[in-house]
C-alpha positions in Angstrom: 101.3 106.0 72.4 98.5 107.6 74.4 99.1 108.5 78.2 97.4 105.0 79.3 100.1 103.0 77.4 102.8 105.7 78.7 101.8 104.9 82.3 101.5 101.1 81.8 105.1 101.5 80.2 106.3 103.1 83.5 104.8 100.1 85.9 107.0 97.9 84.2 110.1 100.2 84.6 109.1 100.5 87.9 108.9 96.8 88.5 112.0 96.2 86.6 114.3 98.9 89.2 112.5 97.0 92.4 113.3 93.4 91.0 117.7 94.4 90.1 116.8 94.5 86.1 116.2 97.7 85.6 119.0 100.0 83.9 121.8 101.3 86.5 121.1 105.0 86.0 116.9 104.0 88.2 118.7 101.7 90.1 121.0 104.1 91.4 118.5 106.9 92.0 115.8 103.9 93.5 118.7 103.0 95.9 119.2 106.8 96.8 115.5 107.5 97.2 114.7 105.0 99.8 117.9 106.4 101.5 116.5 109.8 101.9 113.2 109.2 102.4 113.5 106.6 105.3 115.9 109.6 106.9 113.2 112.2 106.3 110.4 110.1 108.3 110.9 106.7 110.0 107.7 105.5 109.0 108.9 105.5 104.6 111.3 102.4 105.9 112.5 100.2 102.4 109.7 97.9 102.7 106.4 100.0 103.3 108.7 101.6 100.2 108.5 98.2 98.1 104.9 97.4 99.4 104.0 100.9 98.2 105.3 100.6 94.7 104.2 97.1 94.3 101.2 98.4 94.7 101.7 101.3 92.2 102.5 98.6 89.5 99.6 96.8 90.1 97.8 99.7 89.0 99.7 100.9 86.2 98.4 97.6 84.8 95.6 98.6 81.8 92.8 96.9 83.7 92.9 99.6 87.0 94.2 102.2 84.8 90.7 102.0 82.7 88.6 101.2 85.9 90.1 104.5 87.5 89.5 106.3 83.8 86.1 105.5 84.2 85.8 107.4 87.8 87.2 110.8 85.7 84.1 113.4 86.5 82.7 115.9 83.9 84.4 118.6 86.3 87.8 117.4 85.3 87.6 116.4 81.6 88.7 118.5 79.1 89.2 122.0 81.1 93.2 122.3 81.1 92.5 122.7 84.8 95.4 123.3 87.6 94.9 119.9 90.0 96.7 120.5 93.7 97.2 117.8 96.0 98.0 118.0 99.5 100.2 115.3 100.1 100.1 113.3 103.8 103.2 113.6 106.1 102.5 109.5 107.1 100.9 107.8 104.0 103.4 106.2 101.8 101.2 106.3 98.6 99.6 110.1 99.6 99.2 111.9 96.1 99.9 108.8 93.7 96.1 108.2 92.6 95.9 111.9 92.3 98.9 112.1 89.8 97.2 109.5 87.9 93.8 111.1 87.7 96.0 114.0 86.5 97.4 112.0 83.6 94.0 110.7 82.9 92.5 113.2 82.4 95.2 115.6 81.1 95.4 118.2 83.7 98.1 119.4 85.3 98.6 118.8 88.7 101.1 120.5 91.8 102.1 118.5 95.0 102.3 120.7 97.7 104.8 118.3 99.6 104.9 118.1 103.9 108.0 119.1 106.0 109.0 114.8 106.4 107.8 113.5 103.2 109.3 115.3 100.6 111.5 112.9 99.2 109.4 109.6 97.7 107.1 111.1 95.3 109.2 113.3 93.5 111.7 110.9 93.0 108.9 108.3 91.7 107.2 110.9 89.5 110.9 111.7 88.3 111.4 108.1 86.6 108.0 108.7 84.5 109.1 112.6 83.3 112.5 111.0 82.5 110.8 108.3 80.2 108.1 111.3 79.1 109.8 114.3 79.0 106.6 116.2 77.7 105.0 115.9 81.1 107.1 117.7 82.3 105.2 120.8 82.5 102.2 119.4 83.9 103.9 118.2 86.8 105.3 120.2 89.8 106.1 120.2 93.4 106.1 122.7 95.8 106.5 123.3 99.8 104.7 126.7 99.9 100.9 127.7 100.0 99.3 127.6 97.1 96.4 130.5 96.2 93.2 129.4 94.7 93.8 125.7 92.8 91.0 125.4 90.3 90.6 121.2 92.4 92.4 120.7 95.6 92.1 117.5 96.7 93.9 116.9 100.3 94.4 114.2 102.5 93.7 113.9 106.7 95.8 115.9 108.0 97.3 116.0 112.1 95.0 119.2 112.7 91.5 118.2 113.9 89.2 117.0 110.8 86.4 119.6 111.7 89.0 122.3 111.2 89.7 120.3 108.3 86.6 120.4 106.9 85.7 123.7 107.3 88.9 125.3 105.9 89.1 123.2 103.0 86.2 123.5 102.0 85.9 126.4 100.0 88.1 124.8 97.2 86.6 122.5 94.6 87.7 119.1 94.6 87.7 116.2 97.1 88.4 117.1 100.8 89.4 113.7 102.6 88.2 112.8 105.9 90.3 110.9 108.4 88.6 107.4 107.1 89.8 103.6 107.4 88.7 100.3 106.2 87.4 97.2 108.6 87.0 94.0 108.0 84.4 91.5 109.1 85.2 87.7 110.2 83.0 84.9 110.1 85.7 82.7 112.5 85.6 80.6 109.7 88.4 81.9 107.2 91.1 80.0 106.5 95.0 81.0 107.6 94.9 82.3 103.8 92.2 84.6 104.3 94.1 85.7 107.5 97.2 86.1 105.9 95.8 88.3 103.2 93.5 90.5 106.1 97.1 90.8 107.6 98.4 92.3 105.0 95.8 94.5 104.6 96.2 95.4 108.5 100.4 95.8 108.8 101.3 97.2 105.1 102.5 100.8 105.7 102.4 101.1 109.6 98.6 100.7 109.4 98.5 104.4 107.3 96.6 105.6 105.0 92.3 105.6 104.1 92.9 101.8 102.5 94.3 100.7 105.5 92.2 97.9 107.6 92.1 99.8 111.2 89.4 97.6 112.7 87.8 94.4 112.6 83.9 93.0 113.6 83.9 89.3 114.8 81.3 86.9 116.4 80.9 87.3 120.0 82.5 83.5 120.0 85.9 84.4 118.0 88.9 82.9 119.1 91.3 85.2 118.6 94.3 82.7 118.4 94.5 82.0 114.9 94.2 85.6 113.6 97.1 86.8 116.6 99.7 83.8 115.1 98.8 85.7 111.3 100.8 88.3 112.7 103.9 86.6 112.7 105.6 87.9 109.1 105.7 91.4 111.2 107.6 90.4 114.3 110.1 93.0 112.7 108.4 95.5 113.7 109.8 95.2 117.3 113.1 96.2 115.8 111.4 100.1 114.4 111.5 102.7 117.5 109.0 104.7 116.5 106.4 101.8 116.3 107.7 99.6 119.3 107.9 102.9 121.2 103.9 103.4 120.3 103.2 100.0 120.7 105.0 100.3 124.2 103.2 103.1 125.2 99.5 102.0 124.5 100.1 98.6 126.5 101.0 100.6 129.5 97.7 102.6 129.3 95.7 99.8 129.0 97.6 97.7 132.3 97.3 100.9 133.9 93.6 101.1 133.2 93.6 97.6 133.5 91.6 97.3 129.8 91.1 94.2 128.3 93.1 93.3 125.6 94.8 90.8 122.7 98.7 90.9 122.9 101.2 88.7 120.3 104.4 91.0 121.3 103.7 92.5 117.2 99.9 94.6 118.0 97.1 94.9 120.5 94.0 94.2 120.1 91.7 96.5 121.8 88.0 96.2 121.6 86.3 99.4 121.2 82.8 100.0 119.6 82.8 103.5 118.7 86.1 104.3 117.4 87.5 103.1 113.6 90.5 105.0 114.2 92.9 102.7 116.2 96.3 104.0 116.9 99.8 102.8 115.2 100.5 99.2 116.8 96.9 98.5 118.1 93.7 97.3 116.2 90.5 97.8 117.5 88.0 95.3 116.9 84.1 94.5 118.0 81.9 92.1 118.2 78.4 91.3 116.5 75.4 89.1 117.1 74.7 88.5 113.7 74.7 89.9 110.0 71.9 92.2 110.5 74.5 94.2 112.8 77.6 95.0 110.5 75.2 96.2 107.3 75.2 99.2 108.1 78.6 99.8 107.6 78.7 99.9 103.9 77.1 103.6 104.5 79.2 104.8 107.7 81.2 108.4 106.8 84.1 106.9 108.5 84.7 103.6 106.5 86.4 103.8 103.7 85.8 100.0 102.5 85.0 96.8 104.3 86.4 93.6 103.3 85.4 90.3 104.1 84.2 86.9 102.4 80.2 87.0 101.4 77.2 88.7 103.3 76.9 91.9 101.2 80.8 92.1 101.8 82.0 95.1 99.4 85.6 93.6 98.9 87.7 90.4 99.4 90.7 90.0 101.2 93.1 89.8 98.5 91.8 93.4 97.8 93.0 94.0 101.2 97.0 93.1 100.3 97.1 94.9 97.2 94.3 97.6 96.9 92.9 98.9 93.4 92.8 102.6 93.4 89.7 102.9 91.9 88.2 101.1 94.4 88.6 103.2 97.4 88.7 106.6 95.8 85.9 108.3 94.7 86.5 111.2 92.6 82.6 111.5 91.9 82.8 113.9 95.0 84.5 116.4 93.1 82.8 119.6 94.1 82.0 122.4 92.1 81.6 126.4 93.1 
């Protein structure tokens, strides 16, 4: 069995513990995991868990395991290099594609895990070593510094990206930038399509590079369609940490007397410069025609753009259950 069919084995363990068939001794430690890791860091709550590995399964499936193969660089084949990957304190699936480029390619890789997500990853990665007790070796965690990694490949942390940038950039590897995906609406999407961009907006708090952070409409949307989407998430209101945000920006923007979209779930907040939008608020702008948004296929700060047609890189079902390949690129490794 060769590590593809090992790691296709393991999404249907994994599927198997999430759906109450899976044997007692991973449905205990599933049970315990979301437990601990929803204690560690509000923001890992049991479903942005599930949503997460639903979304590992999907690519443990052969067809995105060979499309994210296929993105293995010369740099990483066949060197019996040490990987390193800083893992995010506030993206549920922080390190996962990097563990599986690490199988790919047959590295071995170290997690060097933040102070409030320590808990999800190992435990994940735990259920595969079990199963493969040969990987064990190539697969370790640590919450120390670690000196010189042959590829370091981090993700955006809380520090300011230039400082980012500059420190990490020294290593080779893949230094991430603070980068979201938008999506562009035609006002002519069904409540499917709006469902699906939804999706694509809410799953995991709005964290994370694949997350859809803004959105470009016509200067005519109607907003009311795409605010009553929003409904499956009116649980939110029940999470302090994101009704405290969500609080917290409305204020500022009464106080500053801002225009802006309100369903009691998220704000919307127009803002044309900006990708970034806050947790609870989603910043959109508005276009004149196609010729404006074509540009955004090449922006630095966009990690994908979904939509339906028009040059449009990805669909909105990509959007509720993104491929891995898709919106990493490991072509950037660097080399010295």
């Amino acid at each position: 069995m060769d590590v593809k069919e090992r790691l296709e084995a393991f999404g249907k363990l994994v599927d198997a513990v999430m759906n109450s068939s899976g044997d007692a001794f991973y449905r205990q430690q599933y049970e315990e995991m979301l437990a601990a890791a929803e204690a560690e860091n509000p923001l890992l709550t049991e479903r942005n868990i599930r949503d997460a590995l639903e979304t590992l399964v999907y690519n443990l499936q052969m067809p995105a395991l060979t499309m994210l193969e296929k993105q293995i660089p010369p740099a990483l084949m066949n060197r019996e290099a040490s990987l390193v990957s800083l893992v995010a304190e506030k993206d549920v699936l922080s390190g996962v594609p990097d563990w599986l480029m690490a199988m790919l390619s047959g590295n071995s890789i170290t997690f060097q895990l933040p102070e409030n997500n320590r808990r999800l990853l190992p435990a994940v990665v735990s259920w595969f070593v079990h199963q493969n007790p040969e990987y064990k070796s190539l697969i370790a965690f640590t919450e120390g510094k670690i000196e010189q990694p042959d590829y370091l490949f981090t993700y955006p942390l809380e520090s300011s990206e230039k400082k980012h940038l500059q420190y990490f950039s020294r290593y080779q590897g893949v230094v991430r930038r603070k980068r979201k995906a938008v999506a562009v609406l035609n006002g002519k999407e069904s409540s499917a399509d709006l469902a699906l961009l939804v999706q694509g907006v809410m799953k995991f708090f709005n964290q994370g590079a694949h997350r859809i952070a803004k959105i470009f409409v016509p200067q005519a949307y109607d907003f009311s369609m795409l605010l009553e989407s929003f409904s499956e998430y009116s649980n939110l209101k029940d999470h302090n940490r994101y009704l405290n945000n969500y609080e917290y920006y409305k204020s500022i923007y009464l106080l500053n007397r801002d225009n802006f979209y309100d369903n009691e779930i998220v704000l919307l907040k127009q803002d044309d410069e900006s990708v970034l939008s806050p947790l609870s608020v989603i910043y959109f702008s508005r276009f004149d025609s196609p010729d404006d948004i074509r540009e955004l296929n090449n922006r630095d700060d966009i990690s994908a753009v979904y939509g339906k047609g028009g040059g449009i890189q990805l669909p909105f079902s990509k959007a509720a259950m993104p491929v891995f390949a898709e919106w990493e690129d490991y072509s950037r490794i660097r080399e010295r």
